[in-house]
Structure formats: C-alpha cells, structure tokens
N, C-alpha and C positions, 0 to 999 in steps of 0.2 A: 435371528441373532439380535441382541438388545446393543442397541449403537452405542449408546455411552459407556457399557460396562464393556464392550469390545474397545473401544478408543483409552477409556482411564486408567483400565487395571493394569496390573505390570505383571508379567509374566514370573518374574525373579524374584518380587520381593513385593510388599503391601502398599506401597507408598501407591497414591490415585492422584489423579489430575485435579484440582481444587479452581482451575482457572482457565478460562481460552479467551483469547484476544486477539482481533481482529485490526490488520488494516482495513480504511473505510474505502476509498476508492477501489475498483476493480475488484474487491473482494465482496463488499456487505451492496455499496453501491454501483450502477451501470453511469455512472459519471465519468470513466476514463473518454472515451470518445468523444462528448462535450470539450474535454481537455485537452485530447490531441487535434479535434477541429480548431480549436482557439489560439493554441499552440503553430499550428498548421500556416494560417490565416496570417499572422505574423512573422512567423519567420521566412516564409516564403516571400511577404512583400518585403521586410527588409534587403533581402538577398537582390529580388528585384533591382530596388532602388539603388542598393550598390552599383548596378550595371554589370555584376557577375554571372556568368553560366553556369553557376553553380547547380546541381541538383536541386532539388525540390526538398524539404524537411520529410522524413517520411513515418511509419510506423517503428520502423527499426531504429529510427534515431530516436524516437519519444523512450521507447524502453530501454534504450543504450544509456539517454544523457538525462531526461528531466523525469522517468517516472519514480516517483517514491521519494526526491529531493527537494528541499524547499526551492521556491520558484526560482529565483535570481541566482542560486547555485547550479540549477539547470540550462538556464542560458550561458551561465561560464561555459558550462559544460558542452554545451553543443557549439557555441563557438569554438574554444577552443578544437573540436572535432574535425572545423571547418580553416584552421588555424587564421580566425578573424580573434584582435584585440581592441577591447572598445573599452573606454571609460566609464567608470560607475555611474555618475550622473546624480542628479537631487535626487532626495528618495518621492517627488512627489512628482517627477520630471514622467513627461511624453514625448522626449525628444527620440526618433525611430534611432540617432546613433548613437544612445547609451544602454548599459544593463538596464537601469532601473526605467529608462523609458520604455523598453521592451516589454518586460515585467508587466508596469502600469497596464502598458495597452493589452498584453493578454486577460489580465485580470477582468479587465471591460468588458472581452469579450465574452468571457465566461460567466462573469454577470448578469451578463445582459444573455444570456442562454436560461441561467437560473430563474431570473423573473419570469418569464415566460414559459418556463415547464416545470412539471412537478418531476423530480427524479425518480427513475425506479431502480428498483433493488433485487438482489441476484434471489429468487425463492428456495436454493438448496440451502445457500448460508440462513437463512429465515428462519426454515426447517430445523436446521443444526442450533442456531442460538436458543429456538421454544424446548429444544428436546432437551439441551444443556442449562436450560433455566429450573423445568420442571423437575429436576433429578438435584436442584441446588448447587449447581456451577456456575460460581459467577462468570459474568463476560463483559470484554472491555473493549474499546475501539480508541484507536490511533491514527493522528494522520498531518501529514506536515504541514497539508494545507490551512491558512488563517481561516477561511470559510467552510469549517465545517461543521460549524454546530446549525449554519443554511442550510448545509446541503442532508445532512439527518432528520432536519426539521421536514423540509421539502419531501423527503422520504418516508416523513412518518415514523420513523424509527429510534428517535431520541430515546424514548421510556425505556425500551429496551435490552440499554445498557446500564451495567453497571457503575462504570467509570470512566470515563472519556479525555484521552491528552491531544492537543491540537499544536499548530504552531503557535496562536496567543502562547498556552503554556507552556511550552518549550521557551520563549524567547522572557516571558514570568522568568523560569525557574535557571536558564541557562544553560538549557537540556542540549549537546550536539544534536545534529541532523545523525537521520540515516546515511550509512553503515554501525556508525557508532549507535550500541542498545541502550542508549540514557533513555531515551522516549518510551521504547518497550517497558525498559525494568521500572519507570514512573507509574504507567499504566495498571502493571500487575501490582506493585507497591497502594496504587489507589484501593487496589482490590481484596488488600491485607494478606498477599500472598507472595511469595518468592519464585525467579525463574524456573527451577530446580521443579515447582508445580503444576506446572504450565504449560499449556500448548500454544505458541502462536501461527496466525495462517495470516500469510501472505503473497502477494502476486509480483512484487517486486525484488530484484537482484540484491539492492542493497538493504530490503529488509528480512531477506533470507539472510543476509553477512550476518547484521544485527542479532535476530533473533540465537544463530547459533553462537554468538560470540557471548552473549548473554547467560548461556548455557541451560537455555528451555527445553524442558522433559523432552519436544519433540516441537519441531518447527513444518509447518506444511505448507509447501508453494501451491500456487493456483496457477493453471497456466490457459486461462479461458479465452483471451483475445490476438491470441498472436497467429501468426500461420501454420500450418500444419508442418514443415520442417523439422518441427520438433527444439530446435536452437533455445527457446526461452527454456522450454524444460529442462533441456540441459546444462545451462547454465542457474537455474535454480540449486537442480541437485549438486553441483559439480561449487553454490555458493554457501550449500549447507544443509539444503532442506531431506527430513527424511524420506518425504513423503512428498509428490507431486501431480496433484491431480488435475481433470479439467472440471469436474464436479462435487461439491462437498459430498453429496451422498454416497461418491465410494468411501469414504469413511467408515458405511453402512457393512464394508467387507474387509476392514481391515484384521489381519492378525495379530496378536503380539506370541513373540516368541522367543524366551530368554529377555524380557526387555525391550526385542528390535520392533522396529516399527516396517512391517513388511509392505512392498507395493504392491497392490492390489491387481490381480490380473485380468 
C-alpha cells in the first residue's frame, strides 16, 4: 500500500493533503525527557524549599500543566494545580520564589543538557517527512519553545523543513500560545497552504485543541511517552485528534473511507 496516497487522498472527493506539520518536541524530536528532567529538578526543589509535603512534580503533571505551553504559562499552570501563588518576578530574575525565576532556572537546566548532547530524533517521523518530501508535500515544524532552531540544529534536522514557527515568532507576530491555532495556521500559511489542506501531528492535549479548532483535514496525536493506561490517548482523541498513534508508521495502514480517517488496528 503506497503511504502517502493511503494518508492524502479523500475517499469522497479530490481534494489531497498539500501540507503536514509537525510539532517538534516529542514528535520529530526525543527532547521531551530532557524537558521534564529539567522541569523535574526544579520544581521538586522549590516544593522542597517551601518546607511542604507536597508530592513530587511527576510525568502526569508535565503533560497535564506544562507540555506543549510556553514555559512560564506552564509554571502557572502547575502551580496553580498545587494551589501555590507566586509573583511574576524580573524577566531576568533567579529568585526560586517567582514565575520568571523558575522559568530562568529551568531553562539553565536544559541548556546546559543541550550543550552537552546532540539530540535525537524519533526515526518513524524521519521516515514520514522523506516520504512526504519526495511525493512534494511540503512540511513544517512548530513549537513553543524560544530554543528551537538549537535543538533542530542539534538534531540535524533543520534543512528538512520547509517552514518553521517558534516562540521568537509567535512573540514577532503576536501569535497566542497553544490551544489557540494562530501558531498552527502561521506555519501552514508559511507553507502557502490553508488548514482545510493539512495534516497536523501532535503529541500534546492542547495542540490536539488547536489543530482541530483550526479545522485541519485530519489532526494526528502521538501518544509515545506516557504509560500504558491509555489516559493521554484518550484524552487526545476525546481533544480532537482523528487519529492516535504510538508510531508514525501506522500511518503505513491507514484507510480512508467516505473522508474518515479510520484507526488502525
């Protein structure tokens, strides 16, 4: 079965997929864990330092509160979780009891992760971008993170895209954060293409929102790092996605039928 003529054609009607886009964490790159060790590191010493019994930050909180959000909207986020309120702070601040001190010091830490390794990158999505290059599908990458044109580089992967939005350009153009699809529909707009033609695959809740609020041909969640429970996938699907895999290549067996985009058994 030829992957890209099984993924673009539409069963109902002629119109084909012109574009797919990528978020870059968790999806294109294996950077998430770097992220939530860094993550980790941090909010467990502040909690610490509070002198609370609080639990520990865990996996489930990374994907509840800070994955797929810009940074200091994730520390809202998991604060408030924890119902702590804390001050914004200098944007340039290290003080452990502000937002932006928080922030700072994660960021450190994941810098100083970056210096020191070369990132790797998921080989199914690899797979899928060379297959969708050479058939002339453009493809793009998205991600909230300021540091990603590092962590592509790092990866090796830059060239490979066609169009690239980051947080620099979102905070440029005054694109909202995920769930809001400004950033998506920037992306595929970079691509000279419209939602309407387009796949996006993502591995986070709020850019599964995104993507289907934007109203892309087909939106695909990835659900590759969470626990077997099943809970992220479900809440993928249940945020929008048609399609939720734990590897691009089932892609390799998707049907269309009538338009739908069927789950692969």
């Amino acid at each position: 079965m030829d992957m890209t003529k099984t993924m673009v054609s539409s069963g109902s009607d002629e119109a084909t997929i012109a574009a797919v886009i990528f978020d870059m964490d968790g999806v294109v790159t294996k950077s998430m864990r770097a992220h939530f060790a860094a993550w980790k590191e941090v909010f467990d010493k502040f909690l610490e330092q509070r002198g609370e019994h609080a639990a520990p930050f865990t996996l489930e909180d990374y994907f509840a509160h800070v994955d797929g959000v810009p940074r200091f909207d994730g520390i809202r986020r998991f604060l408030a979780s924890r119902f702590i309120e804390l001050p914004e702070g200098a944007p340039d601040s290290l003080d452990w009891n502000t937002v932006h001190g928080l922030g700072n010091r994660k960021n450190q830490r994941f810098l100083a992760w970056l210096g020191a390794n070369t990132v790797p990158t998921y080989k199914d999505t690899l797979d899928l971008i060379h297959a969708l290059k050479s058939r002339g599908i453009k493809v793009g990458v998205f991600s909230a993170s300021r540091n990603a044109e590092r962590v592509l580089a790092s990866a090796g992967v830059v060239s490979l895209f066609d169009a690239k939005v980051d947080k620099i350009d979102a905070e440029t153009l005054d694109l909202a954060p995920k769930p809001d699809p400004a950033m998506l529909v920037e992306t595929v707009r970079r691509l000279g293409e419209a939602p309407a033609h387009a796949i996006v695959v993502e591995d986070a809740v709020s850019g599964v929102k995104a993507g289907a609020a934007a109203g892309f041909k087909h939106v695909i969640g990835i659900d590759r790092e969470q626990a077997d429970d099943g809970a992220h996938a479900r809440a993928l699907r249940a945020s929008g996605a048609d399609l939720v895999t734990r590897d691009l290549r089932d892609i390799l067996s998707l049907c269309l039928a009538g338009d739908r985009m069927q789950q692969p058994q």
